[in-house]
C-alpha positions in Angstrom: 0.0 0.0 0.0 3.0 2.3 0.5 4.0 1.7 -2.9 0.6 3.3 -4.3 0.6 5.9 -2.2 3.9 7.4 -3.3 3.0 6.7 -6.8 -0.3 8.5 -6.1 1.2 11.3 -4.6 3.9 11.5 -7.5 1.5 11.8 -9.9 -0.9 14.1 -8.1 2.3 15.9 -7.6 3.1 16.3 -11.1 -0.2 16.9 -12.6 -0.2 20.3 -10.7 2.9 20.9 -11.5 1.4 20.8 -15.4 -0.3 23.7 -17.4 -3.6 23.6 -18.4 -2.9 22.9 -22.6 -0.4 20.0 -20.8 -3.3 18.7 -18.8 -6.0 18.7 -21.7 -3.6 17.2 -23.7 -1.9 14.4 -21.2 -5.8 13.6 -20.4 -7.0 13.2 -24.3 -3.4 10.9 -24.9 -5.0 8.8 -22.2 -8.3 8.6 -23.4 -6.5 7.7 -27.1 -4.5 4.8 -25.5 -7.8 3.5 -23.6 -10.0 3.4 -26.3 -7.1 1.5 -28.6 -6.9 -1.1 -26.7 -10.2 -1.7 -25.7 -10.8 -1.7 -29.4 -7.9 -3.5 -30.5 -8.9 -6.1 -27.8 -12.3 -6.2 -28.5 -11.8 -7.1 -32.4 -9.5 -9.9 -31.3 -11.5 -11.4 -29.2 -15.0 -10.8 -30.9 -14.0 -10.3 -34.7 -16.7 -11.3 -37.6 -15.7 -15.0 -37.1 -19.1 -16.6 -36.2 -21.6 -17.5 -38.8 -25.4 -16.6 -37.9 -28.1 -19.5 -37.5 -25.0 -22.0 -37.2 -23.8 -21.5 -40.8 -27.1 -21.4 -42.7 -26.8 -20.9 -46.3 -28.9 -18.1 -47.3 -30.2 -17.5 -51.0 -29.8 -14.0 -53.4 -33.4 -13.7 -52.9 -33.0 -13.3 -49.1 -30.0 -11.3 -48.4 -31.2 -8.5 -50.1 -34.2 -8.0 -47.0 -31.7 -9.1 -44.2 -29.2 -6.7 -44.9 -32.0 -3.6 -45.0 -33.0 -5.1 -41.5 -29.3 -4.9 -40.5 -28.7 -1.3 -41.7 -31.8 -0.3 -39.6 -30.6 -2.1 -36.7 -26.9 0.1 -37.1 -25.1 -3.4 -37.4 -22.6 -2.9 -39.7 -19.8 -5.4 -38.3 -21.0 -8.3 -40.4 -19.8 -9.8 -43.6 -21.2 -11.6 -46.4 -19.2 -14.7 -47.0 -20.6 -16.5 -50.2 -24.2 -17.4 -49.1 -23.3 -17.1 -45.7 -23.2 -14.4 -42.9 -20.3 -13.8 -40.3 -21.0 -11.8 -37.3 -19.1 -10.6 -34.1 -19.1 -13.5 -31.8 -21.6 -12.9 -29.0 -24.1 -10.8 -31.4 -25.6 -13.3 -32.7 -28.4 -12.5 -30.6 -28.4 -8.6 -31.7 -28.6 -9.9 -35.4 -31.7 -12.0 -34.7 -33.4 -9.8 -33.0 -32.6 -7.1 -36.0 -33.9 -10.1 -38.4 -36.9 -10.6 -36.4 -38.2 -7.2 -36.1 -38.1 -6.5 -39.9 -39.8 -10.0 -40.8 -36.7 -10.8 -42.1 -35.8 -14.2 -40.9 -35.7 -17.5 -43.2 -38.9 -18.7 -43.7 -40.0 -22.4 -43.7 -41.2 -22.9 -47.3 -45.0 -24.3 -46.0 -45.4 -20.9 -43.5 -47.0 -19.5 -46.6 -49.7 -22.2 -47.0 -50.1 -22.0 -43.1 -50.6 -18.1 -43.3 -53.2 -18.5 -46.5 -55.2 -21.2 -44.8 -55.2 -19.6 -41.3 -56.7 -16.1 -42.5 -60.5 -15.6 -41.3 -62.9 -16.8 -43.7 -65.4 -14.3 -43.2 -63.5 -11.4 -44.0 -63.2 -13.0 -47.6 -65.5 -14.8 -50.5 -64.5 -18.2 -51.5 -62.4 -16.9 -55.0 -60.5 -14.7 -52.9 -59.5 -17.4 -50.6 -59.0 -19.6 -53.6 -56.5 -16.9 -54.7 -54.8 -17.0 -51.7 -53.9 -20.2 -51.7 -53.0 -20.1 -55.5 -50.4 -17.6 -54.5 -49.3 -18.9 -50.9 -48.3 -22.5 -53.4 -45.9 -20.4 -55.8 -44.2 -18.7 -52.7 -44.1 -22.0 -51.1 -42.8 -23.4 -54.8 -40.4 -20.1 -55.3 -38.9 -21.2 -51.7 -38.4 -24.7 -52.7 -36.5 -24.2 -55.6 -34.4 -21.4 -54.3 -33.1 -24.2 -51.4 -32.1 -26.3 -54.3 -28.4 -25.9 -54.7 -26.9 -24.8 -57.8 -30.2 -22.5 -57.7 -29.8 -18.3 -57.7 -32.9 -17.1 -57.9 -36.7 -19.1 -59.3 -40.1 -17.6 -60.0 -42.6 -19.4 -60.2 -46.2 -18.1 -61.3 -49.5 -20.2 -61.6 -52.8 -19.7 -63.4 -55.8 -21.4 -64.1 -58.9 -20.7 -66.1 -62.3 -22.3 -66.0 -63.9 -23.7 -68.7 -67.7 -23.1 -69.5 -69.9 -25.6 -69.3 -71.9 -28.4 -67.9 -69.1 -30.2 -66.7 -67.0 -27.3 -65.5 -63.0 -27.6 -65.8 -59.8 -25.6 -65.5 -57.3 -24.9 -67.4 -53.5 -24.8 -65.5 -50.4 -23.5 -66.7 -47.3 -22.2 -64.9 -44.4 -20.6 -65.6 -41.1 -21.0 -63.9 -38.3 -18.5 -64.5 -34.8 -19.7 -62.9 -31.6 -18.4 -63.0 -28.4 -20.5 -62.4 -25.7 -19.5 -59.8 -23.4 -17.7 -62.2 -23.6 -18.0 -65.6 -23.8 -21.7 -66.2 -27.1 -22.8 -68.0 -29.9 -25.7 -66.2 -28.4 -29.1 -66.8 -31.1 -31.5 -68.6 -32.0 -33.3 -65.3 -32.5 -29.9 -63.2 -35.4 -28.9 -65.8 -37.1 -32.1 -65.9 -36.7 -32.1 -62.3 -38.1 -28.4 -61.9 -41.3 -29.2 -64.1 -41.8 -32.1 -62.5 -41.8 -30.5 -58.8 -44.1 -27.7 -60.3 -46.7 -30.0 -62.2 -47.1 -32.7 -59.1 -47.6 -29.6 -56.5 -50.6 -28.5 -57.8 -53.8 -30.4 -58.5 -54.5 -30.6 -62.1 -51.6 -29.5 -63.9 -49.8 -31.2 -66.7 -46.5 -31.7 -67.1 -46.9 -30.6 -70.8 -48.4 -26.9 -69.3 -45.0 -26.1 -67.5 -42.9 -24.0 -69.2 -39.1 -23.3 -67.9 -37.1 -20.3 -68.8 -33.4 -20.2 -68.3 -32.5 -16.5 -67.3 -28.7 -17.7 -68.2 -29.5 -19.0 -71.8 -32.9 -17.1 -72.5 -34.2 -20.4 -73.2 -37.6 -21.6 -72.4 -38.7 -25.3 -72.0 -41.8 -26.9 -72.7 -42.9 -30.4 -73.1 -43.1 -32.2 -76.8 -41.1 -34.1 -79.1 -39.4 -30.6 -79.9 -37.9 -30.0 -76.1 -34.5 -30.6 -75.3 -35.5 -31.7 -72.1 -37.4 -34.9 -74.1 -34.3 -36.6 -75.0 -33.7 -37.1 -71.1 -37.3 -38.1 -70.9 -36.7 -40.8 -73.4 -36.8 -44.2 -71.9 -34.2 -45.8 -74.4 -31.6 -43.1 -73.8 -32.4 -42.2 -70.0 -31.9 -46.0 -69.7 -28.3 -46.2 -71.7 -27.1 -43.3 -70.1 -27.8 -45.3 -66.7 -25.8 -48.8 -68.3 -23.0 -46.5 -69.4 -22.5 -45.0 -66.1 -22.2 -48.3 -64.5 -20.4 -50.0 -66.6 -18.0 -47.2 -66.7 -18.1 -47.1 -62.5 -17.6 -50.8 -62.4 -14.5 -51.1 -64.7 -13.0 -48.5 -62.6 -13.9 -49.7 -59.6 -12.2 -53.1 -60.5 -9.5 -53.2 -63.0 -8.5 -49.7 -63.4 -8.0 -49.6 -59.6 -4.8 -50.1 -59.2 -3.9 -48.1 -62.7 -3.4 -44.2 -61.6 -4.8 -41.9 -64.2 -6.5 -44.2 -66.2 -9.8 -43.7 -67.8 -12.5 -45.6 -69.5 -15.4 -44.9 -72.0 -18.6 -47.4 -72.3 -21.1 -47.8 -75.1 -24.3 -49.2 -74.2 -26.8 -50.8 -77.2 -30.0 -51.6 -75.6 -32.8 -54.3 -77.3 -35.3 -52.0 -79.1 -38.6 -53.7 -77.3 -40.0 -52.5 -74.2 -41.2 -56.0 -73.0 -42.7 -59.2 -74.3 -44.5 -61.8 -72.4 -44.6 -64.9 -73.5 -47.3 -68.3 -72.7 -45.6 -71.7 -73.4 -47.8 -74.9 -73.2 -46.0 -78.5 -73.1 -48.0 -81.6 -73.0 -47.5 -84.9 -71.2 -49.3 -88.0 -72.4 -48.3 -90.1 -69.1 -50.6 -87.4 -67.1 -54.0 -88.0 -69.2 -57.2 -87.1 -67.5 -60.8 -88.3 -68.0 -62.9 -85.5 -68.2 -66.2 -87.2 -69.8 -67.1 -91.0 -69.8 -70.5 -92.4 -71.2 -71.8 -95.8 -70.8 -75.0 -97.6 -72.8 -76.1 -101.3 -71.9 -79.1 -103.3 -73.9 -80.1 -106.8 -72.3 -81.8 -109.5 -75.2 -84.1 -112.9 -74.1 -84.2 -115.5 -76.6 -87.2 -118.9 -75.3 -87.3 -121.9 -77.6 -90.9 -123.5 -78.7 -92.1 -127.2 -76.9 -92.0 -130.9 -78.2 -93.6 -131.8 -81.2 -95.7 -135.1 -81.3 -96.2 -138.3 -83.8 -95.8 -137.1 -87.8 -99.4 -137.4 -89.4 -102.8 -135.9 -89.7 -104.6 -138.1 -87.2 -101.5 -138.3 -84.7 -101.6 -134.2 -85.0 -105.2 -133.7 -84.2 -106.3 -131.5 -81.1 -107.9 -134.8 -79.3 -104.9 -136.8 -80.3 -102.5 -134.6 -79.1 -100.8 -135.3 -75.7 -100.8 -132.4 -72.8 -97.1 -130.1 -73.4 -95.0 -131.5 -70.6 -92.1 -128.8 -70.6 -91.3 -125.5 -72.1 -89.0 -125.0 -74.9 -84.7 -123.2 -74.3 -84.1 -119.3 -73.5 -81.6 -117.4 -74.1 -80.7 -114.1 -72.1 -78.1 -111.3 -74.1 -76.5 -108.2 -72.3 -74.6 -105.5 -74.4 -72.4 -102.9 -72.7 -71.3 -99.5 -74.6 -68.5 -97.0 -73.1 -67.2 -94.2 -74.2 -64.5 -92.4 -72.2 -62.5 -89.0 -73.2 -59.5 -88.5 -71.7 -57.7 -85.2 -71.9 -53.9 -84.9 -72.3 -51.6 -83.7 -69.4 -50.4 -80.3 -70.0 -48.7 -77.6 -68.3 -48.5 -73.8 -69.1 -45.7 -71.3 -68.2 -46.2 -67.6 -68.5 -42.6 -65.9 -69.6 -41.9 -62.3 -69.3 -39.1 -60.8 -71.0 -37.4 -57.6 -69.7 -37.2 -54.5 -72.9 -34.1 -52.7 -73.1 -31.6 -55.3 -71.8 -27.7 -54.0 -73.1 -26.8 -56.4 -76.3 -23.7 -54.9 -76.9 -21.5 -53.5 -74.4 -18.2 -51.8 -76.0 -15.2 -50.4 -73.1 -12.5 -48.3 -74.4 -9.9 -47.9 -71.7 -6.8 -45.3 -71.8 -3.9 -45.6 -69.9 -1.3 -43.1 -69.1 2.0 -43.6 -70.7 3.5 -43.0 -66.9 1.7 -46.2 -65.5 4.2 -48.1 -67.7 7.2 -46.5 -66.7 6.4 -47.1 -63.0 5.2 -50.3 -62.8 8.9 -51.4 -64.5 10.6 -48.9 -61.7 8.2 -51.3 -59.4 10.0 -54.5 -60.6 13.1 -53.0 -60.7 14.1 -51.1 -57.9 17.2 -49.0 -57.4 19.8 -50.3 -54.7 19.9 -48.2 -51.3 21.7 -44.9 -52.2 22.1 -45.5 -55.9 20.5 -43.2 -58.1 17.2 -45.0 -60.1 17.7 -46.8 -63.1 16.6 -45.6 -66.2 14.5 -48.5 -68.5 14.8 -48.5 -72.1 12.7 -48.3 -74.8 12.6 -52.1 -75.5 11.6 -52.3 -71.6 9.1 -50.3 -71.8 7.4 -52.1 -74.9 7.4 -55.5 -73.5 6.2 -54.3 -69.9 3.0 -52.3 -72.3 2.4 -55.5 -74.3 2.1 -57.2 -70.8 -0.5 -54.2 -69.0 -2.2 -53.7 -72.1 -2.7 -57.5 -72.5 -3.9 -58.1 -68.6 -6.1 -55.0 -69.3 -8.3 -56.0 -71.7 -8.7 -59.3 -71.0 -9.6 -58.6 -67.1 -12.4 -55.3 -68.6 -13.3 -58.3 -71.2 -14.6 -60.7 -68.4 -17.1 -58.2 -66.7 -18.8 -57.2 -70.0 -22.1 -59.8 -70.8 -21.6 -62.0 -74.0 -22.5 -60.1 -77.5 -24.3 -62.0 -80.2 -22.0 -62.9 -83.0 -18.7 -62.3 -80.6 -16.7 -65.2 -80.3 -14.1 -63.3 -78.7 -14.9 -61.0 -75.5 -11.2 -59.3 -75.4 -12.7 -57.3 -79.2 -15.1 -55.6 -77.2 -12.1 -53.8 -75.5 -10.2 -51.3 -76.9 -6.7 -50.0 -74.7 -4.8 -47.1 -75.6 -2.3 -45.1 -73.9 -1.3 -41.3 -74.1 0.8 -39.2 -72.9 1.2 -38.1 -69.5 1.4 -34.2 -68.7 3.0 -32.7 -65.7 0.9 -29.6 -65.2 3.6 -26.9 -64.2 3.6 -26.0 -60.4 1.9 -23.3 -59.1 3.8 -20.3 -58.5 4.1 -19.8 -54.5 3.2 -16.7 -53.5 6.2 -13.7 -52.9 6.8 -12.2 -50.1 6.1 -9.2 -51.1 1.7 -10.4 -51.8 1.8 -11.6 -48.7 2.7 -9.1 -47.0 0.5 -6.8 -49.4 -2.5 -8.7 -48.6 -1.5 -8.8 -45.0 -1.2 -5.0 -44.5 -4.9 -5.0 -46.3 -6.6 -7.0 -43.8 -4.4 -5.4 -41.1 -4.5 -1.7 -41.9 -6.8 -0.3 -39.2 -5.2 -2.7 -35.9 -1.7 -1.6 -37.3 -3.0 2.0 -37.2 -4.2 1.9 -33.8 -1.4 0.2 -32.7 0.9 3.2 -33.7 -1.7 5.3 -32.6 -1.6 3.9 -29.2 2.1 3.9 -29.2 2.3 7.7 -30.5 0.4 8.4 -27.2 2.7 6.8 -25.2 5.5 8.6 -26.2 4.4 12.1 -26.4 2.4 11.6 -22.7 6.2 10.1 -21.8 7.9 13.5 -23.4 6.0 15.9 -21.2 6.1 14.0 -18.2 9.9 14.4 -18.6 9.4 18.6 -19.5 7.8 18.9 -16.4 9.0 21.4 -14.4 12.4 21.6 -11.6 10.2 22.3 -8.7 8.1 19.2 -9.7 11.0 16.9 -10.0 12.5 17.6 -7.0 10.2 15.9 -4.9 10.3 13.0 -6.7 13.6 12.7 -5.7 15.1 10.7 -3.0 16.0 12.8 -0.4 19.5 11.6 -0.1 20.0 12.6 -3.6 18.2 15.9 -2.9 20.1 16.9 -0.3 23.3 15.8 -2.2 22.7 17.8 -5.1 21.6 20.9 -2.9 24.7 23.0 -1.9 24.6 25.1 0.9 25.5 29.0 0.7 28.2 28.0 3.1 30.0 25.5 1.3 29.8 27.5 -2.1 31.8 30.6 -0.1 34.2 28.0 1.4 35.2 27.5 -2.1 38.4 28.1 -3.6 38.8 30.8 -6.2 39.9 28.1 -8.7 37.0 25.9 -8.0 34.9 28.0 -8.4 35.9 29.2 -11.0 35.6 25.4 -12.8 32.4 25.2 -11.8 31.5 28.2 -13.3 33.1 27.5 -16.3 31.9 23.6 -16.7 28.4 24.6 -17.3 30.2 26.4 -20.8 31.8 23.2 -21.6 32.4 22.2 -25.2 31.2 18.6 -24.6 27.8 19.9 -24.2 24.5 22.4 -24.7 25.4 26.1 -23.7 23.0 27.0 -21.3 22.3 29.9 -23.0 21.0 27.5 -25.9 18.9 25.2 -23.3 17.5 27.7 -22.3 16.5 28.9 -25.6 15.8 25.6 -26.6 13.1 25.8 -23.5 11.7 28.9 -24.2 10.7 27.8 -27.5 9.2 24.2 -26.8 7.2 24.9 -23.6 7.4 28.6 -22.4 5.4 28.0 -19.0 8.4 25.5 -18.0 11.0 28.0 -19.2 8.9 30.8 -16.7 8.9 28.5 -14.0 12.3 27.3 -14.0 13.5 31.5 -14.1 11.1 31.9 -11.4 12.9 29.0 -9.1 16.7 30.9 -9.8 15.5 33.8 -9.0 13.8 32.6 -6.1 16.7 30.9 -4.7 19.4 33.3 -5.5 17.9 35.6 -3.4 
């Protein structure tokens, strides 16, 4: 506690020792150095290096609204970084709040729906809530698309018209205006994609009725034989494209592994039907069936007459005729008729055939001319310490008859069987080119770094020598203060050493003092004369003051 009371009592001591111009301007140095570092400590620790809502990518159609809310808000410490926003760490909450008052904040695309159906009914006829819901979908659409990446900007606008009638029926169409980040035009599959998106949103509308324009190209889109957008719609090509790509994925995947820098190119020829079905009936005699029998039976009785008696007229006459002692034979006859039909065994098979199955499948594989060279460095390696060897050109032709050869007959193997190919390894074609080193990038000089540094550095580095200016002048007139303020600053040992008494100065010698006289006009230094000229110009109070003290103690 000692310590800070004789610091306290130095500098009280020596700021009423100042002038007034000294003490405005010793006061504003230390304002100056105050406020630079609190600044310079407040941009290191909270500098724009915290991206608001957790790095949330923003679209063109948004920032334009968020940064009016910011400039209303005075929050100007933020930078736009791509589709992103960086903020002063610990504002985040300022920034929200600035986003949230102007109805600025990222929306979810189905709030507009949810506002359009939550309005009050009664304050509306059914058309006009119709139309509010027709508009709440292309917001909800326009929000969609504008997440979609790759996506700058999309419009989307809907109409329908009703038809008179008995039957009554609309009429849809929209129109979708999108514009590509940069100046790169819609890819085929982002248009078909878009269209499709609009048409199967909304109730009713074809995919025919959606028309696209590309703001990049100035192209519009529709659907027909005549759109450029029906060649991805096309089954037979949409399908190729898809065999190509994984063909081409598989072949690189597997044999071109292990071969740096190789590439391969796949043609796809796909059967021309869509699908055939096919019913095939085979018959089996072993596995006959009856499936009608018929059966007709006829019974026949035959009786024989009784004994005759004596030949002759008399012997034959009715009273000369003996009583019948017997009857005469019989004879019983059954017939039996059956038909049967028998049907023959058979069994039926239903076969379905799958359309556009690949044919022909043609690979062409290129190999870097660098693959070769290295895989003959592989077999032969350099001994420890000796420099590599070098192969020659009859090395390097037998090691590309081997590759090429291993090549072409492992791509050969994957691809299916063509008809009329006897030989899978002339589906493959391998060819090799020529390596290129791309030249190195320049590094940058010292000089661009340092360039760029001092650009993103300019205002700490100015407050830093602002703060250190301070410093130094506030040091400079601490040390023009004034005699009677530094002596008490000064140990009283070394006061009372450097005081002289009247006494001893008329026990001096004449000689002495005559050298002490004349010391103060030494060559080695300042005359006084000049210091005190010197002091008279730079600070005249301190000059005035330090008269005043001679005088005062001369006499």
């Amino acid at each position: 506690m000692d310590f800070l009371n004789k610091a306290m009592a130095q500098a009280s001591d020596l700021f009423r020792s100042m002038s007034v111009g000294s003490r405005i301007t010793a006061g504003l140095l230390l304002v100056a150095i105050v406020v630079s570092l609190t600044f310079l400590f407040r941009v290191q620790v909270g500098g724009p290096n915290s991206y608001l809502m957790n790095g949330q990518h923003f679209s063109a159609s948004q920032l334009p609204a968020m940064e009016a809310a910011f400039g209303e808000a005075n929050l100007t410490d933020y930078q736009i970084d791509g589709a992103q926003i960086r903020v002063p760490r610990g504002q985040e909450a300022k920034y929200m709040a600035a986003l949230a008052a102007k109805n600025a904040l990222p929306q979810d695309p189905l709030d507009y729906l949810d506002r359009a159906l939550n309005d009050n009914p009664l304050l509306s006829d059914r058309h006009q809530r119709q139309a509010k819901i027709l508009l709440a979908k292309q917001q909800t659409l326009e929000a969609i698309l504008n997440e979609l990446p790759g996506i700058e900007r999309a419009r989307v606008i809907i109409d329908q018209e009703e038809k008179p009638g008995i039957v009554k029926s609309k009429d849809k169409t929209a129109s979708v205006t999108v514009k590509a980040a940069g100046n790169a035009p819609l890819s085929d599959d982002q248009i078909v994609s878009i269209r499709r998106l609009v048409a199967s949103s909304v109730a009713g509308l074809s995919y025919e009725n959606v028309a696209l324009t590309d703001v990049n190209t100035h192209q519009t889109h529709r659907g027909g034989a005549d759109s450029p957008s029906s060649l991805v719609e096309n089954r037979y090509r949409a399908l190729r494209r898809l065999d190509e790509k994984e063909w081409e994925e598989k072949i690189l995947r597997g044999p071109l592994a292990l071969v740096p820098g190789a590439t391969v190119s796949v043609t796809v020829e796909l059967s021309n039907e869509y699908s055939k079905r096919e019913r095939r009936v085979e018959h089996d005699p072993k596995k006959s069936t009856a499936i009608q029998t018929t059966e007709k039976s006829r019974t026949r009785t035959q009786e024989g007459a009784a004994t005759a008696g004596v030949a002759g007229y008399v012997a034959n006459q009715p009273a000369a005729l003996p009583a019948a002692k017997g009857k005469g034979n019989r004879e019983d006859e059954e017939e039996t008729d059956r038909q049967e039909v028998n049907a023959v065994g058979t069994s039926e098979t239903e076969v379905v055939t799958e359309g556009m199955t690949p044919t022909r499948v043609v690979a062409s594989v290129q190999v870097p001319t660098s693959y070769f060279e290295m895989v003959w460095r592989e077999r032969n390696p350099a001994e420890p310490g000796a420099q590599p060897k070098t192969p020659t050109a009859a090395d390097l032709d037998k090691i590309r008859t081997e590759e090429i050869a291993k090549i072409r007959k492992s791509v050969a193997v994957l691809l299916p069987a063509a008809p009329g190919v006897t030989d899978p390894n002339e589906l493959v074609t391998v060819t090799e080119f020529q390596s290129i080193t791309p030249a190195p990038l320049a590094e940058p000089q010292l000089t661009d770094q340092l360039i760029d540094w001092l650009v993103q550095s300019w205002s700490t580095l100015g407050l830093i020598f602002l703060g250190l200016a301070s410093l130094v002048m506030l040091r400079s007139m601490v040390r023009a203060a004034p005699v009677e303020a530094r002596v008490p600053m000064a140990a009283p040992a070394q006061a009372a050493a450097e005081e002289k008494p009247a006494e001893e100065e008329a026990a001096e010698t004449p000689e002495a003092a005559k050298a002490r006289r004349l010391k103060r006009f030494a060559a080695d230094g300042m005359s006084l004369r000049d210091e005190l000229s010197q002091l008279v110009a730079e600070d005249p109070d301190a000059a005035a003051n330090i008269l005043r003290t001679w005088i005062g103690n001369a006499s």
